[in-house]
Phi, psi and omega in degrees: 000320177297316163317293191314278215289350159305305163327280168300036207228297186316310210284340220254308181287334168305290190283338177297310188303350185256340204244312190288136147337096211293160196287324183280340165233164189272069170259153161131148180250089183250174191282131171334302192251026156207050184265141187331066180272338183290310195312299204283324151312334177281318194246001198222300145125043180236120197246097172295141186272161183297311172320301168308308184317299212296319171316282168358279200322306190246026154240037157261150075355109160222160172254159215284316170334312200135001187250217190194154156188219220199130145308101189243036181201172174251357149226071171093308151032089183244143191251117161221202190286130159298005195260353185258000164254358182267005153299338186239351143287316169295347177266020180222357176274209196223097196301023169260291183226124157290093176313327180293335248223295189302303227073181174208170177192122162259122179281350197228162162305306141352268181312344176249168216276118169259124166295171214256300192234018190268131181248113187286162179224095175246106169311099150260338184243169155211142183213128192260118186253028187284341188273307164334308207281303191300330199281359153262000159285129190249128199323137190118320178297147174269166170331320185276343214255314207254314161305348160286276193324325168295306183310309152356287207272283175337291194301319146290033135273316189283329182286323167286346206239318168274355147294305214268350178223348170093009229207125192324151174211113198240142179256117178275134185260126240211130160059005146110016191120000201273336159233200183182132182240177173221120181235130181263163200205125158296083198277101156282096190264323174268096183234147196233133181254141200244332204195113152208179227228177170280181182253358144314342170267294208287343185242357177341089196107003169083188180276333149328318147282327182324093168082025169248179180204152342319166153199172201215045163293147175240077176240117166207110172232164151246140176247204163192133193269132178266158144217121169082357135147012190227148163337122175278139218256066209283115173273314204263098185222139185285129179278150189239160196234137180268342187287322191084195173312116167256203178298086185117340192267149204277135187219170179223144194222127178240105181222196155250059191284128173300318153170102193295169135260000158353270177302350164313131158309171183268346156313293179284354110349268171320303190288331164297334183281335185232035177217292175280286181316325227257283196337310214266323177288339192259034135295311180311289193285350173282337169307308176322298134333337206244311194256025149270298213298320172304306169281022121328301169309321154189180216292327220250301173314322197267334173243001163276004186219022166308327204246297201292338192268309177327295240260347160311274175334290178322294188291321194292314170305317169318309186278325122336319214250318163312310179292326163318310155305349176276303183323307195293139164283350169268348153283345194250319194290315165307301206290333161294341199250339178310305210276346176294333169265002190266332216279325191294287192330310208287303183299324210266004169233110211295327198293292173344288198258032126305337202258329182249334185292030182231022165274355177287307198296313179330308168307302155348297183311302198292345200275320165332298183311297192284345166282308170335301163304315223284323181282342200274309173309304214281332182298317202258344168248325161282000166074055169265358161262350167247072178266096154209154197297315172299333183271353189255309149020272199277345191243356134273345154309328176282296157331313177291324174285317200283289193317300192316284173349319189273174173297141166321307182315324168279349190291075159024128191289340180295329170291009194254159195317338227261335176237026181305323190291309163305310207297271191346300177327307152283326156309343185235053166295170166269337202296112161325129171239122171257135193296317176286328178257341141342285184333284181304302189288333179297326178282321178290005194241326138326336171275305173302335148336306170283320174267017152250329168264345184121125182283327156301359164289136173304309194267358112340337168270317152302317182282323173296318182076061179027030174232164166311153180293334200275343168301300183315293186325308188292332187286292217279349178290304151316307175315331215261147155232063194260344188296330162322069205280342191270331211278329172327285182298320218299296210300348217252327186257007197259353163045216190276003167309266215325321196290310210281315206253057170270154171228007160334079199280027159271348182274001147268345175286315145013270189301314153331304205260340195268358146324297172293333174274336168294338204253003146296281230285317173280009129318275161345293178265349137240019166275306180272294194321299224281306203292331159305318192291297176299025164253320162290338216262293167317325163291337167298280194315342180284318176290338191276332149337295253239292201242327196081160221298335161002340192243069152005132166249173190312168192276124170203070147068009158247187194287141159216159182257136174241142171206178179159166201264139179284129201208130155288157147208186162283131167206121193049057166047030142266159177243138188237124206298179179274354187183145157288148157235205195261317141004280194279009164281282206329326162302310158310314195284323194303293189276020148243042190354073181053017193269161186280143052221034175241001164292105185273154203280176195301348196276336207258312149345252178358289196282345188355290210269039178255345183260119140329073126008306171263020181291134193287146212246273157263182252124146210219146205220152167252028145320131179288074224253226206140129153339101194125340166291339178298124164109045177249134150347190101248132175223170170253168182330297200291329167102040163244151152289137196237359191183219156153126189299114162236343155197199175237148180272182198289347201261012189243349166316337169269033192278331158338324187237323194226151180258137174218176188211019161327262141214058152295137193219165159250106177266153189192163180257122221294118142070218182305320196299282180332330184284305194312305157330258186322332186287285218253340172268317192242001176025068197250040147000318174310305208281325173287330159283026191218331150331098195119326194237000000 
């Protein structure tokens, strides 16, 4: 027994020191209502008070696009990245004017643009409902039996909390399942673009710079959140510091990171390395191909698939620079070795691996399940065989009609009261769709189709109709009037009357597919999800046995706190500064002699000597940030802005499985650098008198 509980003592110091964040780095994406405070007093000698938090929290922002940003005014005035607005630029542009390309500036309220489907997010409450969620799985239950019951359990909680508060309510899942929150949202729907710059500034250098350093974006836009048809009315909006970031000073970042894997066994690990990514990339890169080539034909073709090729691009290096990380053997070898002491500990406390020591091989189990599986979910429920605006539509109208039939509670979860709102919203979007790119992407994605399953699949013969994908694809395109948002409401409130007797064809291709994708997707959530969740969830509770409560959970597209000091680092024995000014863009366009995608636009060029040359531009952080952070804040101690998060450098793409602060960085744009900008290049006088206040 003495030996035994030594052991385990040894294996308890080991891994707690692998599960806590070491005191020497600024790792965690952490939780509002669990943030470091003994890390950040220990090592910075700064304690945020529940206010300073409370402030944080509820002047951040997210967006429906996929970003983050900030209220920076008290009237409605919100600051996030163009690459996180440039979805709602492009749905407001013209083949006259290209908003991406032009920028815009309203100088009057009067002027500025209400976006057609853009939704604001303000985190106000947080509750912790885990005890709720786990008491409907009941001992005994099968996988299928406890994934019902959960779902359940979520949607009615989200149905009671937006009866009872009026406020959006999404039940967040933690820790791979090891918790459950309850988060509530101030929801903004009337959103007005006030400002964004061109996007030759704001993307300035391209997909070649793109997740590099130094850099020299001005990636900014402003909106503003409306009620009631007037500027909404912000108590809690971030003061800004005109000096900005300096050297050494400790900053914070209030964001949204989309979603990490931290906490994977290293088995399910293995399988993003040899399953999924290799998957999501050869998708990635055939869009790319596919939507260069289209925009290639003309000026008018290159800015209707302008947003979409970005963000094609964007994900495919993201996903290069992450996989790389799967790759390394010296990251894959820490996870082995994180998880071989947690794995020790766990055997060497009898209560432990009774309670836990099968959770791995459990995992094991589901992952078996998803190779089975995993392409046939990504072709037919996640639409990498239908990539069209219209197929997606039609088949949320099919759904939708289905779903409606059942009790909330039983219901697809996207489909339940609690978030009817959000859906609809985007279904009976305004934003254009064009019928010729329509065209292009539904046949290469229907060609993919056919070469994973195959031309001899039954349901691929059926879904082509004896014609080719690029005939199909042209047929189902023409045909449709889904383009049509009243054509829209008609089918949507004509409820499953309307579904049976449509002759719509994209809404039989729908009808064709969602058997099967449904009958994935429930493979999926019981087989894989449901039996991981309870399996992390013994593996939460063991760490939190083992190290306490102490450990951030993985990243998932809700409010987090981040924070680390504007710092440099070294790369190939250069030391690369803590910040650009604005100076070193021209310099930068100058030595690729201006050619695009180092061409700064005409406006600025004109003003050049009009610009403070050493206003500092970007700056760089060892903040812990992730893909969702774009358009996040940045702040200093007093809880002004100092900046705002737009990428990251190439070495923090593995930040996904692992954190390091070597020399990963969070990159962002300074400040002085905006004001200077907006002053002396745009001569936006309003908005800089109006920023802060």
């Amino acid at each position: 027994m003495k030996h035994r509980f030594s052991r385990f003592l040894l294996a308890m110091t080991f891994v707690t020191t692998a599960l806590i964040p070491a005191a020497s780095a600024d790792e965690g994406m952490w939780l509002f209502n669990d943030p470091p405070r003994t890390l950040l007093k220990e090592r910075y000698g700064f304690e945020p008070s529940d206010a300073w938090l409370a402030h944080l929290q509820r002047a951040s922002v997210r967006f429906n696009s996929g970003g983050s940003g900030s209220f920076v005014s008290s009237a409605g005035l919100v600051m996030t990245n163009h690459h996180v607005g440039a979805d709602a630029l492009q749905k407001l542009s013209t083949e006259e004017h290209d908003l991406l390309a032009e920028g815009f500036h309203a100088r009057t309220h009067a002027e500025e643009k209400k976006c057609v489907d853009l939704e604001l997010n303000v985190l106000v409450e947080i509750a912790d409902v885990t005890d709720q969620v786990n008491a409907a799985v009941k001992p005994g239950m099968s996988a299928a039996d406890a994934f019902a019951a959960r779902r359940a359990a979520m949607s009615t909680i989200e149905k009671d909390s937006l009866d009872k508060t009026g406020l959006r309510s999404d039940v967040v899942t933690l820790y791979q399942g090891g918790r459950y929150h309850l988060y509530r949202f101030k929801k903004y729907t009337d959103v007005r673009l006030v400002f964004a710059p061109e996007q030759d500034v704001a993307f300035f250098g391209g997909d070649p710079d793109n997740f590099e350093y130094p850099r020299y974006d001005l990636d900014i836009t402003f909106f503003r959140a409306y009620e009631d048809g007037r500027p909404a009315k912000i108590e809690h909006f971030l003061k800004w510091s005109q000096a900005g970031a300096k050297e050494g000073e400790l900053t914070f970042v209030s964001g949204h990171p989309g979603r990490t894997n931290r906490l994977n066994t290293v088995a399910h690990l293995e399988f993003l390395r040899d399953v999924t990514y290799p998957w999501t990339l050869q998708v990635l890169r055939r869009r790319e191909v596919l939507l260069s080539t289209y925009s290639e034909r003309s000026i008018e073709n290159a800015r209707r698939a302008k947003d979409d090729l970005f963000g094609v691009a964007n994900g495919r290096k993201a996903r290069i620079g992450g996989l790389d990380g799967l790759q390394d053997p010296a990251i894959m070898g820490k996870k082995r070795a994180e998880e071989r002491a947690l794995r020790d500990a766990v055997a060497a406390n009898p209560k432990l691996a009774e309670e836990a020591g099968s959770a791995w091989e459990e995992i094991d189990k589901t992952l078996a399940v998803n190779r089975e599986i995993s392409r046939d979910h990504a072709l037919l429920e996640r639409g990498h065989a239908f990539y069209s605006r219209l197929f997606t539509i039609a088949r949320t109208l099919v759904r939708l009609a289905e779903e409606n039939e059942k009790p909330n509670a039983e219901r697809l979860h996207e489909y339940a009261d609690a978030g009817r709102d959000s859906l609809e919203q985007d279904l009976f979007s305004e934003a254009p769709i064009y019928a010729d790119l329509e065209t292009v992407t539904l046949g290469d994605s229907l060609s993919l189709l056919m070469e994973a399953r195959g031309a001899d699949d039954e349901l691929v013969q059926k879904v082509l109709a004896g014609k080719s994908p690029k005939e199909r694809a042209a047929q189902l395109v023409a045909g449709s009037k889904l383009a049509d948002v009243a054509v829209r409401k008609k089918v949507a409130e004509g409820g499953k009357k309307a579904i049976e007797a449509a002759d719509d064809p994209m809404i039989l291709l729908a009808k064709l597919v969602d058997p099967a994708a449904r009958a994935v997707r429930k493979r999926l959530e019981e087989e894989v999800e449901e039996p991981q969740r309870q399996a992390y969830a013994k593996i939460t509770n063991a760490k939190f046995a083992i190290a306490g409560t102490s450990v951030y959970p993985d990243a998932t597209f809700t409010l987090r706190l981040a924070f680390g000091p504007v710092k440099g680092y070294e790369e190939g024995g250069k030391a690369i500064p803590a910040w650009t000014t604005i100076g070193g863009a021209f310099e930068h366009a100058a030595a690729h002699n201006h050619q695009p995608p180092f061409k700064l636009p005409k406006r600025w060029m004109e003003r050049k000597d009009k610009l403070k040359l050493d206003t500092p531009f970007n700056f760089v952080s060892t903040a812990d940030i992730i893909g969702g952070n774009s358009g996040s804040p940045v702040v200093n101690r007093e809880g002004e802005v100092v900046g705002i998060i737009f990428d990251g450098n190439i070495q923090s793409l593995v930040l996904d499985f692992v954190y390091s602060d070597k020399v990963a960085r969070a990159v962002s744009v300074h400040s002085a650098g905006i004001i200077e900008s907006l002053k002396s290049v745009y001569d936006a006088k309003e908005l800089v008198g109006e920023i802060g206040r």
